[in-house]
C-alpha positions as CSV (number, residue, x, y, z in Angstrom):
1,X,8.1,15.0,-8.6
2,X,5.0,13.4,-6.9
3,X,4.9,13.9,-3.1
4,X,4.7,11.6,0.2
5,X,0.7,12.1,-0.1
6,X,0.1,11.5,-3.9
7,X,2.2,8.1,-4.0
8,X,0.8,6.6,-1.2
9,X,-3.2,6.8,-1.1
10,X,-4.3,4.9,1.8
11,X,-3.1,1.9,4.2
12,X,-4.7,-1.5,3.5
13,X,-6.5,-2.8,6.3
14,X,-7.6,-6.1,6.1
15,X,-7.1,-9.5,7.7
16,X,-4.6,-10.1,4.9
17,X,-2.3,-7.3,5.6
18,X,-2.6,-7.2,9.3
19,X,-1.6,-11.0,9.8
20,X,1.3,-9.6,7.1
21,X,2.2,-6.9,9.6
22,X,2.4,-8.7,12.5
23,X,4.2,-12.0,11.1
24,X,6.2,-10.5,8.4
25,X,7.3,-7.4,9.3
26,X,5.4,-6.1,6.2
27,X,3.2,-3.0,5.3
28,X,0.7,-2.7,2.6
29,X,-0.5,0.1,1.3
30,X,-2.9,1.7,-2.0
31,X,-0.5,3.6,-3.9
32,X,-0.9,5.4,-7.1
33,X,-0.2,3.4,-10.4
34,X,2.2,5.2,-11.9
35,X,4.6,5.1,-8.7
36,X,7.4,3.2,-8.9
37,X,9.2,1.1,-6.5
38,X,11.9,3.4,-5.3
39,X,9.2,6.4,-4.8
40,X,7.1,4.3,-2.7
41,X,10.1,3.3,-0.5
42,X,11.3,7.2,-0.1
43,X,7.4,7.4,0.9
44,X,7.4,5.5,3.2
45,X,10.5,6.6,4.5
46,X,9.4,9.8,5.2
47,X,5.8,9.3,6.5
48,X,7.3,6.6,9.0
49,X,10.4,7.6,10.1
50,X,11.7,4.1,9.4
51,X,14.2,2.3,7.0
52,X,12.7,0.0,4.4
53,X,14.1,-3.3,3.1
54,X,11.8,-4.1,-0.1
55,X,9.2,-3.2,-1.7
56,X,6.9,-5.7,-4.2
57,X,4.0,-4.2,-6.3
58,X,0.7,-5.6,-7.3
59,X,-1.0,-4.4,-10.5
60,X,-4.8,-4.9,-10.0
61,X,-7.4,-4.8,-12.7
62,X,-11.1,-3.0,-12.2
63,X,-13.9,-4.9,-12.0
64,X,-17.1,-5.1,-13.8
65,X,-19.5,-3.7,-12.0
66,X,-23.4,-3.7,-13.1
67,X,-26.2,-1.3,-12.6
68,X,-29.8,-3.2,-13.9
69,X,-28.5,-3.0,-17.9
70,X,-25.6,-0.7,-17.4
71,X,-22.1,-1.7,-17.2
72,X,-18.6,0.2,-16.2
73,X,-15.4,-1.0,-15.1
74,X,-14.0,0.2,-11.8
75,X,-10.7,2.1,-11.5
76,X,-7.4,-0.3,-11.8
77,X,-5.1,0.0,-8.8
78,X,-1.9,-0.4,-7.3
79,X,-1.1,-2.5,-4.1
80,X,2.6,-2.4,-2.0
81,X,4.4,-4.4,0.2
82,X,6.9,-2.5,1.9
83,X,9.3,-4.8,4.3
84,X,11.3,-3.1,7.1
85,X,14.4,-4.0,7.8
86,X,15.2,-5.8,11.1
87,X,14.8,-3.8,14.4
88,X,12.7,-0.8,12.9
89,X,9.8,-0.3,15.2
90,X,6.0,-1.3,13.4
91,X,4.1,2.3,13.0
92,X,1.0,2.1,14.0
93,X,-1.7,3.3,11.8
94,X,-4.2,1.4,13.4
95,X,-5.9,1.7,16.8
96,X,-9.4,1.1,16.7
97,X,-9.9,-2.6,15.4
């Protein structure tokens, strides 16, 4: 049974997911890649204190990445939208932007 801090790695600030926030009700977050949907919405449940209406996952590929002759790949990863539903207050995970 993964826990609230192993599905969900880190929130996703960029311009991207703060217009999203603010015009769609929508949080994004880095979650693990082997979390499903329903884990990511209990999550976020519990981390927020709020009730969620959906959540849509995006499957990201690494990179190649390049060192002078050496290659490697970065990491894949795992990107979620969680809607609220309507009336739940925004949390606010950022301050300082």
């Amino acid at each position: 049974m993964p826990t609230t801090y192993t599905v969900i790695r880190r929130a996703m600030i960029t311009e991207k997911a703060l217009r999203a926030k603010e015009a769609e009700g929508t949080l994004v977050f880095e979650v693990d890649p082997k979390a499903t949907k329903t884990e990511v919405k209990q999550a976020v449940e519990a981390l927020f204190k709020v009730k969620v209406r959906a959540v849509r996952t995006v499957n990201h590929a690494g990179k190649e990445r390049r060192r002078g002759k050496f290659a490697g790949y970065r990491p894949d990863w795992k990107k979620a939208y969680v809607r609220l539903k309507a009336g739940e207050k925004m949390p606010d995970y950022v301050n300082n932007l």
